[in-house]
The first five atom37 places (N, CA, C, CB, O) and aatype in JSON, in Angstrom:
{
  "aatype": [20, 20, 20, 20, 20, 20, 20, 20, 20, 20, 20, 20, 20, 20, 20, 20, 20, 20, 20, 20, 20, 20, 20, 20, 20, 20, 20, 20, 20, 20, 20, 20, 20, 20, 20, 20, 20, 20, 20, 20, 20, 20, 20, 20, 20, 20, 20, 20, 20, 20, 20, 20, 20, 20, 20, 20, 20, 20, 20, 20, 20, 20, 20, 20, 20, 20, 20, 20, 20, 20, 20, 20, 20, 20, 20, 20, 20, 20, 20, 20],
  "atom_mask": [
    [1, 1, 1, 1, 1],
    [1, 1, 1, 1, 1],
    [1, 1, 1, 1, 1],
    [1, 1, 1, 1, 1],
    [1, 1, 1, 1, 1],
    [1, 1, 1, 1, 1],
    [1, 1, 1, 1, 1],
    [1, 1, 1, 1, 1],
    [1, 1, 1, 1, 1],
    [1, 1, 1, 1, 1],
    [1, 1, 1, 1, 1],
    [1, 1, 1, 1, 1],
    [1, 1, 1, 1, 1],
    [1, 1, 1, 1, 1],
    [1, 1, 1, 1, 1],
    [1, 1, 1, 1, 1],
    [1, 1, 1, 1, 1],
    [1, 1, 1, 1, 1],
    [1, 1, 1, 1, 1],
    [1, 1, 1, 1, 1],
    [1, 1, 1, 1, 1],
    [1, 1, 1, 1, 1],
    [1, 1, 1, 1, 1],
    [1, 1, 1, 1, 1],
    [1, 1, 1, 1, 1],
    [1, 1, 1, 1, 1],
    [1, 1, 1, 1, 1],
    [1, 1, 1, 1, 1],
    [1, 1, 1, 1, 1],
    [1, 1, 1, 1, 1],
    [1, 1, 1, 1, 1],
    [1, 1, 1, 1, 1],
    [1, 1, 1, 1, 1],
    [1, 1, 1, 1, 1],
    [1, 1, 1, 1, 1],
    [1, 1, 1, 1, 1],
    [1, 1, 1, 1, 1],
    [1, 1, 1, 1, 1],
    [1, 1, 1, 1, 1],
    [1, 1, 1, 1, 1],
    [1, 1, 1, 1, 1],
    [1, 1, 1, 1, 1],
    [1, 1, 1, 1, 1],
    [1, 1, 1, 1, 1],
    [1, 1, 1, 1, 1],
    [1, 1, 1, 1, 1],
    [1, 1, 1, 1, 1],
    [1, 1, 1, 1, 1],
    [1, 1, 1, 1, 1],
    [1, 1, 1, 1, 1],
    [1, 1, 1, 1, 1],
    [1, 1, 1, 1, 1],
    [1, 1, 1, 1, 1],
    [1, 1, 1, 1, 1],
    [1, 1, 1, 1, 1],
    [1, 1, 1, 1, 1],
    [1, 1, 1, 1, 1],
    [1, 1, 1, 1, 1],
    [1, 1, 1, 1, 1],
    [1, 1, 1, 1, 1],
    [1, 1, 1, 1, 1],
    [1, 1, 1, 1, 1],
    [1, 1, 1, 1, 1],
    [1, 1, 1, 1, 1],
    [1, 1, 1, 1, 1],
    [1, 1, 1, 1, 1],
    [1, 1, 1, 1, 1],
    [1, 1, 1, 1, 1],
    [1, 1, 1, 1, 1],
    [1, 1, 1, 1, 1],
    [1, 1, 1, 1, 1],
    [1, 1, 1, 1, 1],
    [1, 1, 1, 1, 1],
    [1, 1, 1, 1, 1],
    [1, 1, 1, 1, 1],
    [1, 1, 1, 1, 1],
    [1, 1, 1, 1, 1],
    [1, 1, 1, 1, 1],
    [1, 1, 1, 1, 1],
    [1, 1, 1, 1, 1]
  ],
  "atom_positions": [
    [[-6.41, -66.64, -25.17], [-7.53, -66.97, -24.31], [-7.16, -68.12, -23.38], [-8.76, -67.32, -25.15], [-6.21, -68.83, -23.71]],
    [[-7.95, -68.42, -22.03], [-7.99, -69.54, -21.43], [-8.24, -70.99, -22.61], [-9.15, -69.28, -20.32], [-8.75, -71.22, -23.71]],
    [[-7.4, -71.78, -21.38], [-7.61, -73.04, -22.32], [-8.67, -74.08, -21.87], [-6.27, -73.82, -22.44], [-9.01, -74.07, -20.69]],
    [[-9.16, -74.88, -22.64], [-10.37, -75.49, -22.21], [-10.46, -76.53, -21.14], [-10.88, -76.01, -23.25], [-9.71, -77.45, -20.82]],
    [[-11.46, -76.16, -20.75], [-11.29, -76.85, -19.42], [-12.88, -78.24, -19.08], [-11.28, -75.23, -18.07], [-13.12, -78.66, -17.94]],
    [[-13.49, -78.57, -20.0], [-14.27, -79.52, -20.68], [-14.3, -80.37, -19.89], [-13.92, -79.97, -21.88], [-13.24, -80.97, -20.07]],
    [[-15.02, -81.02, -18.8], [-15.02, -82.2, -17.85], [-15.22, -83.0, -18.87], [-16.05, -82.32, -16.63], [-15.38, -82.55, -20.0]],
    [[-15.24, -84.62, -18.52], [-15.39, -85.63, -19.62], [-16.47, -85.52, -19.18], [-14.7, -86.99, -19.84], [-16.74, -84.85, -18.18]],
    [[-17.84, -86.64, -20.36], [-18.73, -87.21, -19.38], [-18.85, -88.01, -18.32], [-19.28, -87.59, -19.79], [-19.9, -88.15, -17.69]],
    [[-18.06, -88.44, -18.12], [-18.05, -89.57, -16.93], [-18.12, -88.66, -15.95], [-16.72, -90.65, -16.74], [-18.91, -88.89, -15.03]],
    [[-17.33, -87.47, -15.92], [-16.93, -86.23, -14.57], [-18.43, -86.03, -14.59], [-15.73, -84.47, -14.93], [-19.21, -86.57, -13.8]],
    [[-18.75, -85.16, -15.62], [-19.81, -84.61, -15.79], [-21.07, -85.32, -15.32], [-19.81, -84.32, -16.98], [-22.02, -84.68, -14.88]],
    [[-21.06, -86.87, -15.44], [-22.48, -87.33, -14.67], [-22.39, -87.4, -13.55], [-23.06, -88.52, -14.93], [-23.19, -87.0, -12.7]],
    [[-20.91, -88.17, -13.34], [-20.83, -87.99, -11.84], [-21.13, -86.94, -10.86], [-19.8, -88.15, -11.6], [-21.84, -87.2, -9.89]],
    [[-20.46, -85.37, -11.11], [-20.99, -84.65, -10.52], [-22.25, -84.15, -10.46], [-20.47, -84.1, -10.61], [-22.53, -83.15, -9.8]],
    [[-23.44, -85.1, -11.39], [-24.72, -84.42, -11.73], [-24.87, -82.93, -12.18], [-25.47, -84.54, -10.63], [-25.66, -82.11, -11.71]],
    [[-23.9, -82.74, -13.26], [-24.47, -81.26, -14.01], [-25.67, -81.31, -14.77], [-23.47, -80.68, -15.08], [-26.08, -82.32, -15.35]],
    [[-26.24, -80.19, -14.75], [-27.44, -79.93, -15.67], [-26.51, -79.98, -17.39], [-28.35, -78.06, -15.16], [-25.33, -79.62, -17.51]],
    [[-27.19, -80.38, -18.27], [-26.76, -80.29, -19.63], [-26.67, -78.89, -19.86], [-27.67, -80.99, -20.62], [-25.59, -78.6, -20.38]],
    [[-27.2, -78.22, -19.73], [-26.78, -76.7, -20.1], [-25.75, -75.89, -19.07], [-28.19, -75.79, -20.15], [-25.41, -74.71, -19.2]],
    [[-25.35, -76.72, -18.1], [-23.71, -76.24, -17.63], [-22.41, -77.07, -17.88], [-23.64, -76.11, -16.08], [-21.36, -76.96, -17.24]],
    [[-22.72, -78.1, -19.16], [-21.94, -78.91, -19.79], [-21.25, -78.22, -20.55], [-22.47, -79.83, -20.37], [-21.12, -78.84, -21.6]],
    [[-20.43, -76.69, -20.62], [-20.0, -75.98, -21.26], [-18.25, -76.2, -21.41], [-20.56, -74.83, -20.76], [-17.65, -77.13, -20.89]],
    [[-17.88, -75.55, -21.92], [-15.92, -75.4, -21.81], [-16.04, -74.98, -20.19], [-14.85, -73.69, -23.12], [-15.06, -75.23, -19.48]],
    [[-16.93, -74.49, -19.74], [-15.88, -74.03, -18.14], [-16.27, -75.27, -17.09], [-16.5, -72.1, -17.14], [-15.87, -75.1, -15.94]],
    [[-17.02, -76.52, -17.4], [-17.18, -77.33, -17.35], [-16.66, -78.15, -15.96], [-16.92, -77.5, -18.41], [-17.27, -78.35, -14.91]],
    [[-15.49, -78.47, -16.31], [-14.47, -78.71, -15.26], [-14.19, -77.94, -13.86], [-13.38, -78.6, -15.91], [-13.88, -78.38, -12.76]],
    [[-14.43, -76.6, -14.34], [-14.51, -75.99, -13.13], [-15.18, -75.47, -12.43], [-14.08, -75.49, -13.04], [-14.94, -74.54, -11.67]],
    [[-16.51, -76.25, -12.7], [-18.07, -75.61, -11.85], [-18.06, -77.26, -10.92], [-20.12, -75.2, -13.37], [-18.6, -77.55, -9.85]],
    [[-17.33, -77.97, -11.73], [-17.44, -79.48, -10.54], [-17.02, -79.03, -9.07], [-16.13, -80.98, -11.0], [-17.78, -79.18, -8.12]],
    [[-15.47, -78.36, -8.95], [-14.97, -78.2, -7.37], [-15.57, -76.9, -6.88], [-13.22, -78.12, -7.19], [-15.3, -76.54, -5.73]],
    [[-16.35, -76.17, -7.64], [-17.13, -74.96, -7.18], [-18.31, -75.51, -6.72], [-17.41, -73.87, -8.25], [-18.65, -75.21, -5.58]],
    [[-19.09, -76.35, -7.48], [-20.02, -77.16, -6.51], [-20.04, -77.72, -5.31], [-20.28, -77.96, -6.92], [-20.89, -77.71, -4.41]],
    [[-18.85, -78.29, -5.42], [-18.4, -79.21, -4.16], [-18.19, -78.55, -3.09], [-17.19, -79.95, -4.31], [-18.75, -78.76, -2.01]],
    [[-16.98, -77.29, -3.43], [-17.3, -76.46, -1.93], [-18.34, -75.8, -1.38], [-16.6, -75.54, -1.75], [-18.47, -75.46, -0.21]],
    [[-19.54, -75.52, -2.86], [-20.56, -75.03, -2.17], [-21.32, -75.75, -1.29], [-21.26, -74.58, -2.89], [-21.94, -75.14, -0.41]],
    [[-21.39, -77.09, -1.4], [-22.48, -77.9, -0.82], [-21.44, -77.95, 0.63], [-23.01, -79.61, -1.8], [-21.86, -77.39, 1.64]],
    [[-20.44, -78.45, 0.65], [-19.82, -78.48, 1.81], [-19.46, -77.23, 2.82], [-18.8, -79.06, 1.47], [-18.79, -77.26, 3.85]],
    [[-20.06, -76.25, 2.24], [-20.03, -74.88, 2.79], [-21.3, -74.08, 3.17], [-19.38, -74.12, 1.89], [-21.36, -72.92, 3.57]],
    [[-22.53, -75.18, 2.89], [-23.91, -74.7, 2.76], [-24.02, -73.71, 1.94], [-24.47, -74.33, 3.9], [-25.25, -73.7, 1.97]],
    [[-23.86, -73.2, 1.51], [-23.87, -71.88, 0.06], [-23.82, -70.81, 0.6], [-25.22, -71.66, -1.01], [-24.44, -69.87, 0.1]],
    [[-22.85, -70.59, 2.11], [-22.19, -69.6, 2.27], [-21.61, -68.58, 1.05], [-21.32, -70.11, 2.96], [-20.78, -69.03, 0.27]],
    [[-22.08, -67.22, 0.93], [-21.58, -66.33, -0.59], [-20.0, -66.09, 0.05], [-22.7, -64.37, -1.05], [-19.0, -66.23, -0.65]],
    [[-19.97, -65.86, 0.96], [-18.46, -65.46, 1.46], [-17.29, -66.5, 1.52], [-18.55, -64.97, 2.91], [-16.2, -66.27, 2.03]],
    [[-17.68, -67.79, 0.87], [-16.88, -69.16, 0.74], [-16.72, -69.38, -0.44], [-17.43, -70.35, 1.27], [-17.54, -68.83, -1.17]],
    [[-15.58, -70.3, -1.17], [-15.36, -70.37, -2.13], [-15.5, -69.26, -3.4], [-15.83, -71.24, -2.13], [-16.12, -69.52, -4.43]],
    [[-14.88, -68.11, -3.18], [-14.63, -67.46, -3.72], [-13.31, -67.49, -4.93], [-14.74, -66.84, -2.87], [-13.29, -66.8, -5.95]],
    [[-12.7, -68.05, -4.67], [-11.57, -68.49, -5.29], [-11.93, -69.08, -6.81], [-10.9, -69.55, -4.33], [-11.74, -68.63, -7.94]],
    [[-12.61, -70.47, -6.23], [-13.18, -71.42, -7.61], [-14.95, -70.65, -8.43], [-13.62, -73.53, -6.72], [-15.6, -70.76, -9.47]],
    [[-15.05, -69.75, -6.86], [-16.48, -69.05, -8.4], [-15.39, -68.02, -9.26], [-18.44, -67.52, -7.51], [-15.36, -68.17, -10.49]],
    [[-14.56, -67.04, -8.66], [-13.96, -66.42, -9.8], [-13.24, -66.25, -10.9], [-13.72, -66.06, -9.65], [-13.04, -65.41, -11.78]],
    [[-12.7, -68.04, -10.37], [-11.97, -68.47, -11.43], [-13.38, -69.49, -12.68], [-10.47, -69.56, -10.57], [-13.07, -69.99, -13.76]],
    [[-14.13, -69.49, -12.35], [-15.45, -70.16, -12.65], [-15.89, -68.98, -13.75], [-16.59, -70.41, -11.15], [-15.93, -69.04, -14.98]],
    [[-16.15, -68.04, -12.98], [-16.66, -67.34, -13.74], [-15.7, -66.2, -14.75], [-17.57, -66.84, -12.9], [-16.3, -65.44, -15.51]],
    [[-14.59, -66.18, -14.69], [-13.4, -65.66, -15.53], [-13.42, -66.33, -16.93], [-11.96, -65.99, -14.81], [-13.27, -65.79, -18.03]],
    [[-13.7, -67.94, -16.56], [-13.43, -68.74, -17.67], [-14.87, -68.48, -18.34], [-12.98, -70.37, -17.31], [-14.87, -69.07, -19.41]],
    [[-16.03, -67.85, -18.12], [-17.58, -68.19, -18.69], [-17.32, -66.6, -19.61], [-19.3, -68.32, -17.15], [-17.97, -66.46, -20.65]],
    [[-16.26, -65.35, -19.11], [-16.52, -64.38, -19.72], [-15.38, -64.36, -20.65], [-16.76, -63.31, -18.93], [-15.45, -63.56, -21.58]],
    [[-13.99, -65.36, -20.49], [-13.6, -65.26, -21.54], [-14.14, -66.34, -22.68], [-12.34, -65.22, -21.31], [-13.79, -66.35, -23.86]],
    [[-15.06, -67.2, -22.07], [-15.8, -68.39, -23.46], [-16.48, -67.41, -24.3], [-17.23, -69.77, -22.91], [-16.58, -67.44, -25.53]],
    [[-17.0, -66.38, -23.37], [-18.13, -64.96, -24.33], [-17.59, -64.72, -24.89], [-18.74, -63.62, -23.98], [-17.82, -64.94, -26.08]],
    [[-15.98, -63.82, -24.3], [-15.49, -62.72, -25.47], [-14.89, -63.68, -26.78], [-14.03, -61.53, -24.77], [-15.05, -63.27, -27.93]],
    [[-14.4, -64.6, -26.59], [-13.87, -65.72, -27.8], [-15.04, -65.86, -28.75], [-13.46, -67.4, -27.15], [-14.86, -65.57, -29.93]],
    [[-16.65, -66.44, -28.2], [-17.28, -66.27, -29.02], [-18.4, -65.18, -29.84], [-17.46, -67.0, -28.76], [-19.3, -65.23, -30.68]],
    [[-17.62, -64.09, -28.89], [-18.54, -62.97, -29.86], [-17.03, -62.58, -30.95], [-19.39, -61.11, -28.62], [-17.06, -61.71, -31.82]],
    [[-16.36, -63.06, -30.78], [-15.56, -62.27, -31.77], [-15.34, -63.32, -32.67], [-14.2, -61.55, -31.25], [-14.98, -62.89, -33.76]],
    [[-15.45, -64.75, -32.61], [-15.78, -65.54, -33.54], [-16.85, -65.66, -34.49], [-15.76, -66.31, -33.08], [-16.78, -66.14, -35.62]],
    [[-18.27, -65.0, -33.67], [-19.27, -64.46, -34.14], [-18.97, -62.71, -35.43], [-20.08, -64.27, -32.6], [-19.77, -62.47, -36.34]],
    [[-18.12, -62.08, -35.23], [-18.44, -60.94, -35.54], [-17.37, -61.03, -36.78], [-18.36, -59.81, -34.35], [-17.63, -60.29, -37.73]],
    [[-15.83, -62.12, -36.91], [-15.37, -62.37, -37.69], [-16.13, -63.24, -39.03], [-14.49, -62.73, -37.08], [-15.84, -63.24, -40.23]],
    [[-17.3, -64.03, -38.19], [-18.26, -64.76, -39.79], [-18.97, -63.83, -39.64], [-19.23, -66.43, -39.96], [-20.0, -64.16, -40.22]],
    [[-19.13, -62.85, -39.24], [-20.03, -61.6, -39.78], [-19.47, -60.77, -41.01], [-20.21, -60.51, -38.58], [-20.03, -60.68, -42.1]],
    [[-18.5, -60.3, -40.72], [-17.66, -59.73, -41.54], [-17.22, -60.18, -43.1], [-16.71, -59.72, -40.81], [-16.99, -59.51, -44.11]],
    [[-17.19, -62.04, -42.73], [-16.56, -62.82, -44.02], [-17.88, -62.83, -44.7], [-15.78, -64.5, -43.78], [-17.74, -62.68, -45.92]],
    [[-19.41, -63.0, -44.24], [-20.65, -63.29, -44.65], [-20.91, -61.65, -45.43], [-21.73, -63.85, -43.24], [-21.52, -61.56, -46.5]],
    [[-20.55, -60.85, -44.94], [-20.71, -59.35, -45.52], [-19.54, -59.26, -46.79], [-20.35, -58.02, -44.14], [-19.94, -58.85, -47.88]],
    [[-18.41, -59.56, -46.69], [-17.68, -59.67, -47.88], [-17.56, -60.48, -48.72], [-16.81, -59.58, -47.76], [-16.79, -60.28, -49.66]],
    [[-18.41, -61.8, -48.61], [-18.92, -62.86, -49.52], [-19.68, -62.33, -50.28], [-19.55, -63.91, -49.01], [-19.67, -62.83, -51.41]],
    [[-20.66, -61.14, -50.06], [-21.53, -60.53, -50.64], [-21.77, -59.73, -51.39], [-21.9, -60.33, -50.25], [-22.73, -59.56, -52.14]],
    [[-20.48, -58.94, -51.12], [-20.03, -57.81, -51.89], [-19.54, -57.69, -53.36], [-19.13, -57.39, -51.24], [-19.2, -56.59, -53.81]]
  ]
}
């Protein structure tokens, strides 16, 4: 999987994130912000840092559904 990419808090206030985009892809919604505002939120701009933005949010999913479905499995054979 991608490796984590976790702004500190200091990044994180600075750039004013909402707490619920304080995630692992973290770090890289800061320079996706930045070009958006400096781009007026042109969709046809910064394409680069949303896809790499959002690459990192679907591999945080697939890591944690399968982290999810492995304590599923151990919770079902604990039981057995």
């Amino acid at each position: 999987m991608s490796a984590n990419h976790t702004a500190t808090l200091e990044e994180a206030n600075a750039a004013r994130l909402p707490l619920g985009y304080r995630d692992q892809c973290s770090a890289l919604l800061i320079p996706l912000n930045k070009c958006r505002k400096q781009t007026l939120y042109a969709p046809w701009k910064c394409e680069d840092e949303r896809h790499t933005y959002e690459k990192c949010q679907y591999d945080d999913f697939i890591k944690r559904t399968k982290d999810l479905s492995k304590q599923r499995k151990a919770a079902a054979a604990a039981e057995e």
